[in-house]
N, C-alpha and C positions, 0 to 999 in steps of 0.2 A: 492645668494652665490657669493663672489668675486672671482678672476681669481686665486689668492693666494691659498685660501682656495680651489679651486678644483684642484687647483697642488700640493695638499699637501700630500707627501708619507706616507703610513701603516707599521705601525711595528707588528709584531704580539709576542706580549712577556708572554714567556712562563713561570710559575713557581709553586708549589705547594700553597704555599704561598702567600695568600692574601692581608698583611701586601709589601712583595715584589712586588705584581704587582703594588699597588698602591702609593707605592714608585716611580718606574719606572714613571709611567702615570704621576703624578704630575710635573718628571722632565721633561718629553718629549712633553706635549700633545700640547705645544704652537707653537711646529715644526711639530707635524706628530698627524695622525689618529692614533687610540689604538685600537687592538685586544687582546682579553688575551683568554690565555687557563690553566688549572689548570694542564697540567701533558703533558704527549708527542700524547697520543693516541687523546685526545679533540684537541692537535693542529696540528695535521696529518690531520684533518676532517675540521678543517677550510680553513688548506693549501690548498685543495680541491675544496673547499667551492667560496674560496675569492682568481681568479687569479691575485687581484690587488694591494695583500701583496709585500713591497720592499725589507725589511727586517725581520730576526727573533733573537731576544735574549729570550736564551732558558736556565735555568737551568738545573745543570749536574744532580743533583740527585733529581729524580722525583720516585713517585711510579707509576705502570703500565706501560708506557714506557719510560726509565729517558732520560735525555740531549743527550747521546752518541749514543742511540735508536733512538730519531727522527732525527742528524745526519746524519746517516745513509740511513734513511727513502729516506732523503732530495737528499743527494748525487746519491742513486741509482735508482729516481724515471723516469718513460717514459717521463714524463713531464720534456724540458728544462727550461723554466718559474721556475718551481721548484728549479728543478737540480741546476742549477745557482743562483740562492736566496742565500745573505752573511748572514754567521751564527754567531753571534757574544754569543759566551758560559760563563756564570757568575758561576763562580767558588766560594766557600766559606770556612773557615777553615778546612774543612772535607775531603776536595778533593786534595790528593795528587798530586806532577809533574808527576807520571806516569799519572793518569787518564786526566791529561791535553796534556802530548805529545799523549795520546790513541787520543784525540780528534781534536787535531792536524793533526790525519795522517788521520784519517778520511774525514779531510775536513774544520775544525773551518776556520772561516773568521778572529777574533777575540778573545781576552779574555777579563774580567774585572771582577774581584771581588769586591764581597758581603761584608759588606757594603761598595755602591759604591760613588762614590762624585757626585754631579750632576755635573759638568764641565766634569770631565771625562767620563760620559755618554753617555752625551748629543754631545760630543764634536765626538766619537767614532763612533755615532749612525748616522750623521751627512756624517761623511766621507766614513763610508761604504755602505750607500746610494746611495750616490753621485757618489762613484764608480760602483755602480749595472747599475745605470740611465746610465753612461756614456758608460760602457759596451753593455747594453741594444743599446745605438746610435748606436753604430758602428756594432754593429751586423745589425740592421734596415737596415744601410748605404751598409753595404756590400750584405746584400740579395736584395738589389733593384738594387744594382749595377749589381750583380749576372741575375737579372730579364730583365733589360735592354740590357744586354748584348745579352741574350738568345731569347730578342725577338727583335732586332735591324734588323736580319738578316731575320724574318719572315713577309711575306702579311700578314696583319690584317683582309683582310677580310678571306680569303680561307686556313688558316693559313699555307701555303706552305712557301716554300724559294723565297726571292724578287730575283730581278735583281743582285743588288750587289752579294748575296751571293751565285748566280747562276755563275756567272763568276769566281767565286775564285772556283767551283767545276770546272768547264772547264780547270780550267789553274791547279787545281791538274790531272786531266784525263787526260791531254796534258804531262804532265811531266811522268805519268806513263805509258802509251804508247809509251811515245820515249826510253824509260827506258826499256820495254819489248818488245816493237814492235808489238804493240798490235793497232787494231785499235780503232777510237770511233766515235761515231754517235751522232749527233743531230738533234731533232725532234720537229718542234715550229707552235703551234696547234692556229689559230686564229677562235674566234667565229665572222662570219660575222652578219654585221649592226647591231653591238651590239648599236653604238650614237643612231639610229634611234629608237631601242626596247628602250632604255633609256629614250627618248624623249617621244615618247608614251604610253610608260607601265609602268614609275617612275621608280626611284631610286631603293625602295626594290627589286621590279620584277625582274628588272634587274641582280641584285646583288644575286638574287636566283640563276639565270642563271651560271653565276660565280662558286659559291657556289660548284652546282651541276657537273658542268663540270669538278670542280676541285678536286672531287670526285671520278669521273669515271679516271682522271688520274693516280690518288693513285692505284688504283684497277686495271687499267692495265697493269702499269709497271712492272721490274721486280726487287727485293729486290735489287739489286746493284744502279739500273738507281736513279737518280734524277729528280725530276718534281719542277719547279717553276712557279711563276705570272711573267712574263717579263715586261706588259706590261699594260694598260687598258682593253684588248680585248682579252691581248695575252699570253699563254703558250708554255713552254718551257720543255722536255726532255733531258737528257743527259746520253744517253747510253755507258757505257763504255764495251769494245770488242766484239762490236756488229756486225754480219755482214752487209753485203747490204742486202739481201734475207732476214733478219731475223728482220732485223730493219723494211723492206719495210712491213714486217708481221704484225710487232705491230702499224706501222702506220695505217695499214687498219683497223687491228681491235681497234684501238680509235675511228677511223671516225666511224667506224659502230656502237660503241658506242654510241655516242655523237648522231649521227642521229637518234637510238631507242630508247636516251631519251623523256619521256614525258613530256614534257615541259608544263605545265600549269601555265598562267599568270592571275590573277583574274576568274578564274572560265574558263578561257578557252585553248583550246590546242593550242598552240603557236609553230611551224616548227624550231628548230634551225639549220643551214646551218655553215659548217665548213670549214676552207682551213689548208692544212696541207703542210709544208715543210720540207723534208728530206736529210741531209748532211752524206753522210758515209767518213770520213777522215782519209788516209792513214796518221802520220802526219810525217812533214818534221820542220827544225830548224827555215821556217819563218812564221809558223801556231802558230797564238795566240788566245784566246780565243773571242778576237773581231772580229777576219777575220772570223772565224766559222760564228758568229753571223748575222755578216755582209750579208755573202754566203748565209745564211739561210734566212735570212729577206729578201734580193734580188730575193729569189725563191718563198716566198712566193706571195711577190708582183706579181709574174709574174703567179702565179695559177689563184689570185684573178683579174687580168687583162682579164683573158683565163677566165674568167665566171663564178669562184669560188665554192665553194662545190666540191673540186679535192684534189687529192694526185698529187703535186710536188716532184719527187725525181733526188738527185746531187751526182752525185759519185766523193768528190771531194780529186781524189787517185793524184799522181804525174804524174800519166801518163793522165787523164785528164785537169790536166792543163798544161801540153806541148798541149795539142790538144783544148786550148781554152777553156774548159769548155764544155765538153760533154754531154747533160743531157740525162737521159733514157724519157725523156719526149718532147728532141728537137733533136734525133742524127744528129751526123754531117758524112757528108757519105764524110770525105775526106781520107786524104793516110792512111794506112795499118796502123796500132797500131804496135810498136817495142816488146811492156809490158802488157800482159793480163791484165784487172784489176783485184781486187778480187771477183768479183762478179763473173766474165767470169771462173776464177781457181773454184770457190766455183761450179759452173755449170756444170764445167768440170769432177770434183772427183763425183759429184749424177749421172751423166752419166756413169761413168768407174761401178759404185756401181750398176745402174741397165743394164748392158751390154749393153748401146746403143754407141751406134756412137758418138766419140768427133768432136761438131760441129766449136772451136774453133781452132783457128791457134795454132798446136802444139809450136812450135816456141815462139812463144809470150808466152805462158804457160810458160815454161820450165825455158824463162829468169823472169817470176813470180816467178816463184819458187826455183831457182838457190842458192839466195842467203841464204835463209833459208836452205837448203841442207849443202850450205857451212858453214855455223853458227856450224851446229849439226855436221858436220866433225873434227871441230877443236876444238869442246866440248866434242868429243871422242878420241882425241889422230891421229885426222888426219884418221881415216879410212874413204875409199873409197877417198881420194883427188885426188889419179891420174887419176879417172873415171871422176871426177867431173870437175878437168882439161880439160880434153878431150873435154866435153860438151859446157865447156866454151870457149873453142879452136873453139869448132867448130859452136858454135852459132858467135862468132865472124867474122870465115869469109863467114859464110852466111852472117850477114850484111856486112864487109867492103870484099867484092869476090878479087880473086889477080889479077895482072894485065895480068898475064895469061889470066886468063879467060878472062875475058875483052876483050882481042885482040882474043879469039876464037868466043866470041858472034857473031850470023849473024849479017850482019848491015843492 
């Protein structure tokens, strides 16, 4: 068969009339394949039949189901392949302008009346083909486009979110938190001496490993958070209004996931060792999605340095970087905190909640909480501002004390 001959479009032509169909074929068949059917019903069953039909010229008056019948058939069928199929309707002395505009509104692609010239057939059959295929392109053109687009932004192996598309969820979580004042956390999950399992246990093995880990982070997260592939090794969470407490929660229990996976590689049980690092970010106007990253990656390394298989966690509020980066994992025992962080405020309200003892600098609290007090003041028409004054009055000259005082201090 030549390359021609198998590019060669089907018409499927409809007609009572056997004298007509073979009218039809005689003019057509040197351009297209021929399908015929004797009535609407026989070419309903082919349409069916043969999804490789391009066109259909269909007489209007047929017995059992006529021209305006399969139409109809055509236009309303679940099949788009169908649905979309040009109908070109051959009309004959019998068939009044109404039953042609009825066919019309229907759906007709075409008309051409009985008896028809071969030029004009031929010529007609030719171009609404032509228009079907081209349609048919761009439809192709656009669903891969569609397809592409949709999976540009996903790992291929663990079909999570890549890196790219993992940062453009950061830098919408950053905008929405400084917009609500809301915090967000990031969580980036490294499977250790993954090169070395790679090297030893192959490609697939490995890539089970992956597979499976990236699995249990689906499952752990929670409906809001985001999980991507960052890295070769390496996962990534993005929890938006997470606390510290809360986050430090869900890191523990991935690690404890991830450890009581069964890891079997060719028939044997294989240990997989994790390192996790934890960012809770107050955010400020010069937190971008890569300083996060950055902070994150910086903490990991420094788990995986410390002997790995650990939770690293960074509480990185504004008030820990005025004090250089404070980690719950390095504290730094220098001068007095001015700013609870939220973790120390979160500690403090489960303390009031079960009647124990706030072990926290009230002080420091209060200016944590201050300003959110002040927020919901001025969100209610100013009530309680002159208490809230007061507070602030007075938390002020506790820190800056007057020169009174000063000069009464012992020396």
């Amino acid at each position: 068969m030549t390359e021609a001959a198998a590019n060669r479009l089907t018409i499927l032509v409809v007609d009572d009339s056997r004298l007509m169909r073979v009218a039809a074929r005689k003019i057509l068949k040197n351009e297209f394949d021929i399908l015929e059917a004797s009535d609407g019903e026989e070419a309903w069953d082919a349409l069916q039949a043969s999804p490789h039909i391009s066109l259909v010229m269909s007489d209007l008056s047929m017995p059992n189901l006529d021209g305006l019948g399969l139409l109809k058939r055509i236009r309303e069928s679940d099949s788009t392949n169908i649905q979309d199929l040009p109908v070109i309707i051959v009309t004959g002395a019998e068939d009044d302008d109404g039953s042609k505009n009825t066919a019309l509104t229907a759906g007709a692609s075409d008309f051409i009346t009985k008896p028809f010239e071969s030029v004009h057939l031929l010529a007609r059959a030719k171009a609404q083909a032509k228009q079907h295929i081209t349609q048919q392109a761009l439809q192709t053109s656009e669903a891969s486009k569609e397809k592409l687009k949709a999976e540009s932004h996903l790992d291929s192996l663990t079909g999570l979110d890549n890196q790219q598309s993992f940062i453009r969820h950061i830098e919408e979580g950053l905008s929405y938190a400084r917009r609500h004042h809301t915090e967000l956390a990031l969580v980036v999950v490294q499977i250790e001496k993954y090169k070395v399992m790679f090297l030893r246990r192959g490609k697939q093995a490995a890539e089970e490993v992956l597979q499976r880990a990236a699995q249990v982070l689906k499952q752990e997260r929670r409906r809001e958070d985001k999980v991507a592939r960052i890295g070769m090794d390496t996962f990534a969470l993005l929890l938006p209004s997470a606390t510290t407490i809360g986050t430090r929660r869900i890191g523990e229990q991935i690690h404890r996931s991830l450890q009581s996976q069964d890891f079997e590689i060719n028939g044997e049980r294989t240990p997989v060792h994790t390192s996790l690092a934890i960012i809770c970010a107050s955010i400020d106007a010069e937190t971008t999605a890569n300083t996060l990253l950055d902070d994150a990656m910086t903490k990991l390394k420094q788990a995986l340095q410390s002997g790995g298989n650990r939770i690293a966690c960074e509480e990185a509020t504004a008030s820990a970087m005025a004090d250089n980066r404070v980690t719950t994992d390095t504290p730094k025992p220098s001068k007095k905190r001015l700013v609870a962080s939220s973790s120390a405020v979160e500690q403090a309200l489960q303390a009031m909640a079960h009647q124990r003892r706030i072990e926290q600098d009230t002080s420091a609290l209060m200016r944590a909480v201050l300003p959110l007090l002040q927020a919901w003041s001025q969100e209610n028409k100013g009530i309680c501002a002159t208490q809230l004054e007061d507070i602030q009055n007075a938390l002020n000259a506790e820190h800056h004390p007057a020169t009174g005082d000063l000069a009464s201090t012992p020396g």
